[in-house]
TITOR-512030 format. One record per residue: residue number from 1; residue in three letters; x negated, y, z negated of N, C-alpha, C, O in turn. Coordinates in Angstrom, 1 decimal, always signed. Layout:
<pts>
+-----+-----+--------+--------+--------+--------+--------+--------+--------+--------+--------+--------+--------+--------+
!   k !   r !   n_px !   n_py !   n_pz !  ca_px !  ca_py !  ca_pz !   c_px !   c_py !   c_pz !   o_px !   o_py !   o_pz !
+-----+-----+--------+--------+--------+--------+--------+--------+--------+--------+--------+--------+--------+--------+
! NUM ! ala !      X !      Y !      Z !      X !      Y !      Z !      X !      Y !      Z !      X !      Y !      Z !
...
+-----+-----+--------+--------+--------+--------+--------+--------+--------+--------+--------+--------+--------+--------+
</pts>
This chain:
<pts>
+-----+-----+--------+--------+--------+--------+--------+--------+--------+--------+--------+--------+--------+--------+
!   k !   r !   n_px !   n_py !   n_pz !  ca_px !  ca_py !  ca_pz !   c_px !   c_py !   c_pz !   o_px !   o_py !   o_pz !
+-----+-----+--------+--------+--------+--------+--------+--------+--------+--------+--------+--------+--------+--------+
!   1 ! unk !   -0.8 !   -1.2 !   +0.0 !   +0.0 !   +0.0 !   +0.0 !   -0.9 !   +1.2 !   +0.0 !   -1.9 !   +1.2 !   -0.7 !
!   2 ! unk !   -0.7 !   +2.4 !   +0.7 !   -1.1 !   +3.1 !   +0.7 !   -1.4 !   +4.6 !   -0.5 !   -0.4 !   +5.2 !   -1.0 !
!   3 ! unk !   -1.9 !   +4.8 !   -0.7 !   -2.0 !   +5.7 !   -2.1 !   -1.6 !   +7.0 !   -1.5 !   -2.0 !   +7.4 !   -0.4 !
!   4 ! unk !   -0.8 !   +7.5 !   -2.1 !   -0.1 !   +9.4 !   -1.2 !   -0.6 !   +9.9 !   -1.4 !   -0.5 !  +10.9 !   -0.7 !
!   5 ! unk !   -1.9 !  +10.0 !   -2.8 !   -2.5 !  +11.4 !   -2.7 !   -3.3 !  +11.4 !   -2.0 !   -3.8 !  +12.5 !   -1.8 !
!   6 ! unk !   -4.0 !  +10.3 !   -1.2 !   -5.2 !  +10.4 !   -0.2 !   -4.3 !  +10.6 !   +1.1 !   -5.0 !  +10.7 !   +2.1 !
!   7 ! unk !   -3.2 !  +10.6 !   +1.2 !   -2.7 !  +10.5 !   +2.4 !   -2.6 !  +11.9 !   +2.2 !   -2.9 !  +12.3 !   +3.4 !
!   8 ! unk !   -2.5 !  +12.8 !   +1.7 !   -2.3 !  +14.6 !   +1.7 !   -3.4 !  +14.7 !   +1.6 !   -3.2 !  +15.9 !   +1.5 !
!   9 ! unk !   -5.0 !  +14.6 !   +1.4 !   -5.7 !  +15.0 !   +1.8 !   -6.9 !  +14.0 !   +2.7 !   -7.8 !  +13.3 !   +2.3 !
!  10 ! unk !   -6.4 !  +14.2 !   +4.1 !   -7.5 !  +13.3 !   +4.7 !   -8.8 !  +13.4 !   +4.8 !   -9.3 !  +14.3 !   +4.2 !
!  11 ! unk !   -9.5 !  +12.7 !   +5.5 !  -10.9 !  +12.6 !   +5.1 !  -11.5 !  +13.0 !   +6.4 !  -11.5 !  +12.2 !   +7.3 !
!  12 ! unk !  -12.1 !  +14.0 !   +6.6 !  -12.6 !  +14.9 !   +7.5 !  -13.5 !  +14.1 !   +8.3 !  -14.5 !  +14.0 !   +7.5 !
!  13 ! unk !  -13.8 !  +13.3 !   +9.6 !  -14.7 !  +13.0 !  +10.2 !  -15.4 !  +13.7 !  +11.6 !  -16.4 !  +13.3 !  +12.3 !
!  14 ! unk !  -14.8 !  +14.8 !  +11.7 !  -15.8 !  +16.0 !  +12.4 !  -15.6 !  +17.0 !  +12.0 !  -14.6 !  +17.5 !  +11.4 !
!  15 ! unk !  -17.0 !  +17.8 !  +12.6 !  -17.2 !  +19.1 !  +12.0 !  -16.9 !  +19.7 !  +13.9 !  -17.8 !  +20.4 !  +14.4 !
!  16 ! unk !  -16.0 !  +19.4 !  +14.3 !  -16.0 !  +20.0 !  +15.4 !  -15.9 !  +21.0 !  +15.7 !  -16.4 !  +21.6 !  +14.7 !
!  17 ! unk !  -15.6 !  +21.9 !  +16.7 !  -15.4 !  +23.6 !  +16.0 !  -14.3 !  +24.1 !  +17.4 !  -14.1 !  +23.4 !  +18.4 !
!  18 ! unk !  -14.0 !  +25.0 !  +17.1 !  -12.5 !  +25.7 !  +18.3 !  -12.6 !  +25.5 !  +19.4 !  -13.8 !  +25.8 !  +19.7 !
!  19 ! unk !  -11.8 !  +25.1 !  +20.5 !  -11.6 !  +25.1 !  +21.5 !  -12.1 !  +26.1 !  +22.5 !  -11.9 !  +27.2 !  +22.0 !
!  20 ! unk !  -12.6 !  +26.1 !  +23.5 !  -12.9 !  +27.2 !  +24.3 !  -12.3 !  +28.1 !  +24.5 !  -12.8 !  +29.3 !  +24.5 !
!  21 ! unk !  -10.6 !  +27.6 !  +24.8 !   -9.4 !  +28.3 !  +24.9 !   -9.4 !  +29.0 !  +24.0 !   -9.6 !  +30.2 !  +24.2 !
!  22 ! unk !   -9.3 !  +28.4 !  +22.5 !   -9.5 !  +29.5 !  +21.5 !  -10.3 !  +30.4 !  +21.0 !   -9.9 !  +31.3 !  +20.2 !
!  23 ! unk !  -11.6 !  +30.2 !  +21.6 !  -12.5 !  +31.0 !  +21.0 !  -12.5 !  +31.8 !  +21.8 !  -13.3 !  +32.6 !  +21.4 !
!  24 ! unk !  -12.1 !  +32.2 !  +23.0 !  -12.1 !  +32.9 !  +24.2 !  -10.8 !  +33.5 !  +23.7 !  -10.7 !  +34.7 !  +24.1 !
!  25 ! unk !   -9.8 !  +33.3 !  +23.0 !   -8.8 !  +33.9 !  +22.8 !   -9.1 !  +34.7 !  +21.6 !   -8.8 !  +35.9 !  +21.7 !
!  26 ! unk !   -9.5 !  +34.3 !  +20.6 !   -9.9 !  +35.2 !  +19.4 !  -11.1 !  +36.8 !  +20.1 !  -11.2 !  +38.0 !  +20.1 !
!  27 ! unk !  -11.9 !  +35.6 !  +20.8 !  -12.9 !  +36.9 !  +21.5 !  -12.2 !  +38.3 !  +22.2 !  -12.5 !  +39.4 !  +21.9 !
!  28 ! unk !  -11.2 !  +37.7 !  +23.1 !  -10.5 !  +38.9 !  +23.8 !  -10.0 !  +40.0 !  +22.6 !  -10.2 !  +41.2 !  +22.8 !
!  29 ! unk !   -9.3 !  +39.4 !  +21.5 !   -8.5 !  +40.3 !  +20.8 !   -9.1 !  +40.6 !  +19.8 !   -8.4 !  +41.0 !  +18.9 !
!  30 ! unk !  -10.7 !  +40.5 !  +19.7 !  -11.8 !  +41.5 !  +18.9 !  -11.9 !  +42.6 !  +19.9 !  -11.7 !  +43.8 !  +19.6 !
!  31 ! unk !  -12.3 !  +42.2 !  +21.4 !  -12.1 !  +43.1 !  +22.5 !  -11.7 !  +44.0 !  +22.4 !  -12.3 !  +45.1 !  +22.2 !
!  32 ! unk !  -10.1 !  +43.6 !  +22.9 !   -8.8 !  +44.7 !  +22.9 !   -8.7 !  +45.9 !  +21.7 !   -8.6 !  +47.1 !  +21.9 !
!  33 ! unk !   -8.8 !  +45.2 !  +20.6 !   -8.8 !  +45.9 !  +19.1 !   -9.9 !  +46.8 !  +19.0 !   -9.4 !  +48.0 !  +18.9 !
!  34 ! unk !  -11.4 !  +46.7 !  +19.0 !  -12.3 !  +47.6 !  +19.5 !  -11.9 !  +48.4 !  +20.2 !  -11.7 !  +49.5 !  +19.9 !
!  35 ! unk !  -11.7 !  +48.0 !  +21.5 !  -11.8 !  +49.0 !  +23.4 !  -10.1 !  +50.1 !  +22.5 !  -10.0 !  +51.2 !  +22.8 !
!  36 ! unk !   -9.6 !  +49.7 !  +21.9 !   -7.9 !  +50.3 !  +21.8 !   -8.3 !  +51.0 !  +20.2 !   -7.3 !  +51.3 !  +19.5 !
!  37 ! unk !   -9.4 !  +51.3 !  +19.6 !  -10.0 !  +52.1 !  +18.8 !  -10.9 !  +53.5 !  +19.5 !  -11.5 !  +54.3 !  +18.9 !
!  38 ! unk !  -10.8 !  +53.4 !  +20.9 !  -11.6 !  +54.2 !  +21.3 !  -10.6 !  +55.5 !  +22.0 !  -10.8 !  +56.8 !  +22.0 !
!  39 ! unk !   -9.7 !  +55.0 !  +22.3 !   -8.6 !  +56.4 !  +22.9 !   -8.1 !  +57.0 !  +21.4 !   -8.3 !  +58.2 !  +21.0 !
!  40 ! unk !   -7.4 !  +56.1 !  +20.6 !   -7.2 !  +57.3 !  +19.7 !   -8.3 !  +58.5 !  +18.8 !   -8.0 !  +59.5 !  +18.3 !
!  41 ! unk !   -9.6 !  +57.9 !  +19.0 !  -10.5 !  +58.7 !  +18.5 !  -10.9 !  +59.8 !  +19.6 !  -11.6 !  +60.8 !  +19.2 !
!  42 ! unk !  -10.6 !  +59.5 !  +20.9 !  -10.7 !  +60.3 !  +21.5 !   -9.8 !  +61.6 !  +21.6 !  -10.3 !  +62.6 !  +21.9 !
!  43 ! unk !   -8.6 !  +61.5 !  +21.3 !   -7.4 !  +62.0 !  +21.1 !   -7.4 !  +62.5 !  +20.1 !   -7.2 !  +63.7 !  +20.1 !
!  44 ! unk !   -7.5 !  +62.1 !  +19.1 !   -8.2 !  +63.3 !  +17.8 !   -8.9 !  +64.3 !  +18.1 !   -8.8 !  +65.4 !  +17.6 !
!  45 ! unk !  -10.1 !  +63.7 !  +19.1 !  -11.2 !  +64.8 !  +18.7 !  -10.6 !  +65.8 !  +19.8 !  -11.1 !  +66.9 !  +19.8 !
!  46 ! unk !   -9.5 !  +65.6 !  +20.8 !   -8.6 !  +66.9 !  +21.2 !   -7.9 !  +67.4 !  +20.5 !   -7.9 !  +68.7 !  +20.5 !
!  47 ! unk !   -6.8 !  +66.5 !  +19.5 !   -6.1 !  +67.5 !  +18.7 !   -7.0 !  +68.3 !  +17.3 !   -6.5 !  +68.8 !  +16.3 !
!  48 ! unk !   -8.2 !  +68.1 !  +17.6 !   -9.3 !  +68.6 !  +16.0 !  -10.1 !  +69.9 !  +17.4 !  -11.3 !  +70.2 !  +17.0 !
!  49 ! unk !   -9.9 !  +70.6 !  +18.7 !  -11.0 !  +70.8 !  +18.6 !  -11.0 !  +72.5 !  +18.2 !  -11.8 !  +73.3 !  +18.6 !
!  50 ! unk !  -10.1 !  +72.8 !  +17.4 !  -10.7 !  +73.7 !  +16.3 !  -11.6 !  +73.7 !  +15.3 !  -12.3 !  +74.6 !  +14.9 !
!  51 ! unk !  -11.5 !  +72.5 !  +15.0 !  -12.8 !  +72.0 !  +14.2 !  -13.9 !  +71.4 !  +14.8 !  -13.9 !  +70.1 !  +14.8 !
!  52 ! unk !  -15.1 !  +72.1 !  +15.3 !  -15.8 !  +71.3 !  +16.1 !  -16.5 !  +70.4 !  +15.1 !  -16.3 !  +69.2 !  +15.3 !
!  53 ! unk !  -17.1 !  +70.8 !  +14.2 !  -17.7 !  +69.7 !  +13.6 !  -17.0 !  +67.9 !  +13.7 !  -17.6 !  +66.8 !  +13.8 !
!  54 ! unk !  -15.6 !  +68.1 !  +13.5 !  -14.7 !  +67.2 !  +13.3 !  -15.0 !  +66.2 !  +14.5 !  -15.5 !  +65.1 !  +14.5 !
!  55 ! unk !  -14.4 !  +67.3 !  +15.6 !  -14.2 !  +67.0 !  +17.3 !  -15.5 !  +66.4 !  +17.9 !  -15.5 !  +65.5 !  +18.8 !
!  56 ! unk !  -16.4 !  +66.8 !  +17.2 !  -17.8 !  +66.0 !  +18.3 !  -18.1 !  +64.6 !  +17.1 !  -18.6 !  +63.6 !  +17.6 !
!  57 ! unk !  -18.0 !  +64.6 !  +15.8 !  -17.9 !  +63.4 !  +14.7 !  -17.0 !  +62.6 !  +15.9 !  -17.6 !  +62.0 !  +16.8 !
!  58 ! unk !  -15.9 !  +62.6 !  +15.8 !  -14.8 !  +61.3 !  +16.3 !  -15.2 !  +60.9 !  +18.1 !  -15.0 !  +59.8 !  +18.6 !
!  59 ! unk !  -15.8 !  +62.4 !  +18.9 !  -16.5 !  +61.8 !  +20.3 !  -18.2 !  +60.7 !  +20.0 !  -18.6 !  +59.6 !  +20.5 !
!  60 ! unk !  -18.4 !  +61.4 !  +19.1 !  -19.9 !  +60.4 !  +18.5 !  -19.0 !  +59.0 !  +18.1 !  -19.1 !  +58.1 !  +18.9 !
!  61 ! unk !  -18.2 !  +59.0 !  +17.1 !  -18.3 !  +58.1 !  +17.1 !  -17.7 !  +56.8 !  +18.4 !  -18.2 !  +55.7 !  +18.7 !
!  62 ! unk !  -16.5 !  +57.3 !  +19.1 !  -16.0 !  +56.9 !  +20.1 !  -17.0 !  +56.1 !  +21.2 !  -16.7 !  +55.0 !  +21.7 !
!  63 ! unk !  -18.4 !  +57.0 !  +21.4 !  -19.1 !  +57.0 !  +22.1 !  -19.9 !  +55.6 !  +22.6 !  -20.1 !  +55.4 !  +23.8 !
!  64 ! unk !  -20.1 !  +54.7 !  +21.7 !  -20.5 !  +53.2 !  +21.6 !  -19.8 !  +52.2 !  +21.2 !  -20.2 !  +51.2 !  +20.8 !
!  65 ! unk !  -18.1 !  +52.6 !  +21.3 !  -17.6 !  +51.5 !  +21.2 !  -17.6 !  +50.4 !  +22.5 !  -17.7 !  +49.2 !  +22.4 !
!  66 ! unk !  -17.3 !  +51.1 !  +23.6 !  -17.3 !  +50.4 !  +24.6 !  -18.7 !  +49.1 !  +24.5 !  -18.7 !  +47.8 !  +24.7 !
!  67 ! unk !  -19.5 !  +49.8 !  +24.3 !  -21.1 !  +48.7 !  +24.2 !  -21.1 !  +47.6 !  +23.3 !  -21.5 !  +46.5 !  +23.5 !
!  68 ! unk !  -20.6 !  +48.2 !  +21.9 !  -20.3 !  +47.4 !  +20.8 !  -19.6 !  +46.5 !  +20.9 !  -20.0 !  +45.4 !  +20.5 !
!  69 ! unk !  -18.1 !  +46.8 !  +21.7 !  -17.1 !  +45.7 !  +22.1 !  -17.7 !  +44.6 !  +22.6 !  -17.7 !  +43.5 !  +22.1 !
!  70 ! unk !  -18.4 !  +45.1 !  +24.1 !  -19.0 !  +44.0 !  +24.6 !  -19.8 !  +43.1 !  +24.0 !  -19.8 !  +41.9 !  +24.3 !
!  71 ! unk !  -20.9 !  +43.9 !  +22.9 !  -21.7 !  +42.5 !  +22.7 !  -20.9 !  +41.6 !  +21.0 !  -21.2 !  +40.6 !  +20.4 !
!  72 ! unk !  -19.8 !  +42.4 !  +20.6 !  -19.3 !  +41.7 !  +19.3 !  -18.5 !  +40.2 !  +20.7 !  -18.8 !  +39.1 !  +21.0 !
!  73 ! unk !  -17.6 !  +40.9 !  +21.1 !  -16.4 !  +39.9 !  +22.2 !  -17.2 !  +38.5 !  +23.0 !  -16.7 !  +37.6 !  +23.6 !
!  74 ! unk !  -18.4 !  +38.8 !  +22.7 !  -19.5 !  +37.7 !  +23.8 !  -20.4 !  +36.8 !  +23.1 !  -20.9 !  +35.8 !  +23.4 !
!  75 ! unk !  -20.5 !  +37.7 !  +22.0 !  -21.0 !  +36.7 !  +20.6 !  -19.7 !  +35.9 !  +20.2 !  -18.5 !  +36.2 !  +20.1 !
!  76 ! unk !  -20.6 !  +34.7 !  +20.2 !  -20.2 !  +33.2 !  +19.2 !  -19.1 !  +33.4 !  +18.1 !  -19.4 !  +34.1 !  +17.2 !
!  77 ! unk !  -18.0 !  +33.0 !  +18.0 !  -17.6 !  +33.2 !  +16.6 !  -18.3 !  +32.6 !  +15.6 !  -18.6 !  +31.4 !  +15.7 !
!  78 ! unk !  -18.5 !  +33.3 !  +14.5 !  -18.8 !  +32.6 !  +13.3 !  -18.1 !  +30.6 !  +12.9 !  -17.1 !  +30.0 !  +13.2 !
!  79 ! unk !  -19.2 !  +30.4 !  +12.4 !  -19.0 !  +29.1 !  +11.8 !  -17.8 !  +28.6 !  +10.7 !  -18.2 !  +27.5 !  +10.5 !
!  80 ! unk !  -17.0 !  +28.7 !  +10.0 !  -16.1 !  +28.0 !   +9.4 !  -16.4 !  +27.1 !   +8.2 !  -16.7 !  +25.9 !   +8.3 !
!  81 ! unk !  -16.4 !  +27.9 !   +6.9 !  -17.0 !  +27.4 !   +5.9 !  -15.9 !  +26.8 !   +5.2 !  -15.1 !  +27.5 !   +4.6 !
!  82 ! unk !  -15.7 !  +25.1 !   +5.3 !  -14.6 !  +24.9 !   +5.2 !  -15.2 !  +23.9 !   +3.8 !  -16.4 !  +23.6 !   +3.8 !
!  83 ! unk !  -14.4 !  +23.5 !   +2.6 !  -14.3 !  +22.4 !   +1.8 !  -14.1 !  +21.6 !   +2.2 !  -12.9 !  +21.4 !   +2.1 !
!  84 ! unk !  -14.8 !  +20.3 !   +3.0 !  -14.5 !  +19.9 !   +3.8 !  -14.6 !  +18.0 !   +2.7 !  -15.5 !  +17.6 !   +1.9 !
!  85 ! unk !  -13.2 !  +17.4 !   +3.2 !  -13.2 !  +15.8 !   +2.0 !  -14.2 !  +14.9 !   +3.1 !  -13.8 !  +14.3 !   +4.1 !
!  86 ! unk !  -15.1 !  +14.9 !   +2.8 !  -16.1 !  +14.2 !   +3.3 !  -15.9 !  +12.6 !   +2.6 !  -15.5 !  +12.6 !   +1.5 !
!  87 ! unk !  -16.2 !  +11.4 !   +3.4 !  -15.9 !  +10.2 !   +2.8 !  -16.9 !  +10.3 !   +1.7 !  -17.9 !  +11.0 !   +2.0 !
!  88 ! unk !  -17.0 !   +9.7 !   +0.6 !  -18.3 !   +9.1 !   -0.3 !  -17.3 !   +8.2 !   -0.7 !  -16.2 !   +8.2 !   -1.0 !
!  89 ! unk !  -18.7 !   +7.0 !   -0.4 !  -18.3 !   +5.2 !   -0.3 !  -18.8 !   +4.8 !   -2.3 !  -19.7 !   +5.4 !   -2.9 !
!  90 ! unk !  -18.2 !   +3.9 !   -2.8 !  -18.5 !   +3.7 !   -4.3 !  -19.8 !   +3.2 !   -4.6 !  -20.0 !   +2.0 !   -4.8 !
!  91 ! unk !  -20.7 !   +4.3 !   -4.6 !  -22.0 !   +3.3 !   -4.7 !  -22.4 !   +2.8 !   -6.1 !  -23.4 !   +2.2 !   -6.4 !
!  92 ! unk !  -21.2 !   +3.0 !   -6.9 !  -22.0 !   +2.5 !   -8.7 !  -21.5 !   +0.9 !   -8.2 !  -21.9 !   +0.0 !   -9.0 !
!  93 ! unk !  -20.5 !   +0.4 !   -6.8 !  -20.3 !   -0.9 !   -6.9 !  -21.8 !   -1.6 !   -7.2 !  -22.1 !   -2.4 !   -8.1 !
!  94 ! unk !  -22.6 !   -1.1 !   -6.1 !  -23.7 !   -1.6 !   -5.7 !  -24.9 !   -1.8 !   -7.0 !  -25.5 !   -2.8 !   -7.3 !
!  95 ! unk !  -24.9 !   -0.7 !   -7.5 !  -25.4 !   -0.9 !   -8.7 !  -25.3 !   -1.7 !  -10.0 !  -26.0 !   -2.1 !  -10.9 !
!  96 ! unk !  -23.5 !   -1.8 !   -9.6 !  -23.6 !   -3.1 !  -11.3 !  -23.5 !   -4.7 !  -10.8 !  -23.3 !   -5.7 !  -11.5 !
!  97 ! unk !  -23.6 !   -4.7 !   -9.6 !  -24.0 !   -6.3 !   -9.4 !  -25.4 !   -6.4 !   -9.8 !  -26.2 !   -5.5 !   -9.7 !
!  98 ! unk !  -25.6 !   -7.7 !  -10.4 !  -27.2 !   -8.1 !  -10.7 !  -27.8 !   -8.2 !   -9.4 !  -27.4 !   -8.5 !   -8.3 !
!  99 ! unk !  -29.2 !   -8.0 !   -9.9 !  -30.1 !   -7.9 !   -9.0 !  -31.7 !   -9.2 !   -9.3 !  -32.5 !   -9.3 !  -10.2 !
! 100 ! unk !  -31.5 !   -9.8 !   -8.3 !  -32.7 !  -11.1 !   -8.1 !  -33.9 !  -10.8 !   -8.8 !  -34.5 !  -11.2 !   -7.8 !
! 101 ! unk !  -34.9 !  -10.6 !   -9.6 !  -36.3 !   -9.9 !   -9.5 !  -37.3 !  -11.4 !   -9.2 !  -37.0 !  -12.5 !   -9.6 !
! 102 ! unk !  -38.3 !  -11.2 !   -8.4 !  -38.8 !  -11.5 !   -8.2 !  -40.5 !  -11.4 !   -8.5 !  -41.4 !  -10.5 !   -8.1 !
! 103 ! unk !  -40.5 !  -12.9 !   -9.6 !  -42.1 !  -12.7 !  -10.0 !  -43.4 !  -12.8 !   -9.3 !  -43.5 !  -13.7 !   -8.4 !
! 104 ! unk !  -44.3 !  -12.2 !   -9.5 !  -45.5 !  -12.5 !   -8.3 !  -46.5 !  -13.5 !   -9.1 !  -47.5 !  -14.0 !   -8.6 !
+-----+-----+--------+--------+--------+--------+--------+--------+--------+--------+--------+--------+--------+--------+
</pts>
């Protein structure tokens, strides 16, 4: 019979990692989210340009997002630090059987 609490947590045999599809999908919408941070800061620094100080801060910073996007969106996603139930087999079985010794 089967034990239920090992059945709710199974026993992890790869450490495989996301799909292409997916990691190409997460990539794009670091993309979009960066590239779609760059018009409203530009649009600030028109409605601020009485304040120049303000107005050329929000074009500075605007200025490298495009670059940034590219190389965050093209980089790897991070790895997945997961708790992962790895099998461990009963080794104290092994230990409390007797053991042969052999005199020289």
């Amino acid at each position: 019979m089967a034990d239920p609490q090992h059945a709710a947590n199974p026993v992890l045999i790869t450490d495989a990692a996301l799909s292409y599809e997916e990691e190409l999908a997460a990539r794009k919408h670091r993309y979009k989210i960066m590239m779609g941070m760059r018009i409203p800061l530009m649009i600030l620094a028109a409605v601020f340009y009485t304040t120049p100080w303000l107005a050329v801060t929000l074009l500075v910073l605007s200025i490298p997002l495009p670059w940034m996007a590219v190389l965050i969106a093209n980089d790897r996603l991070p790895k997945k630090r997961e708790d992962a139930n790895r099998y461990q087999g009963d080794r104290r079985q092994i230990e409390q059987r007797e053991h042969r010794v052999i005199d020289g």
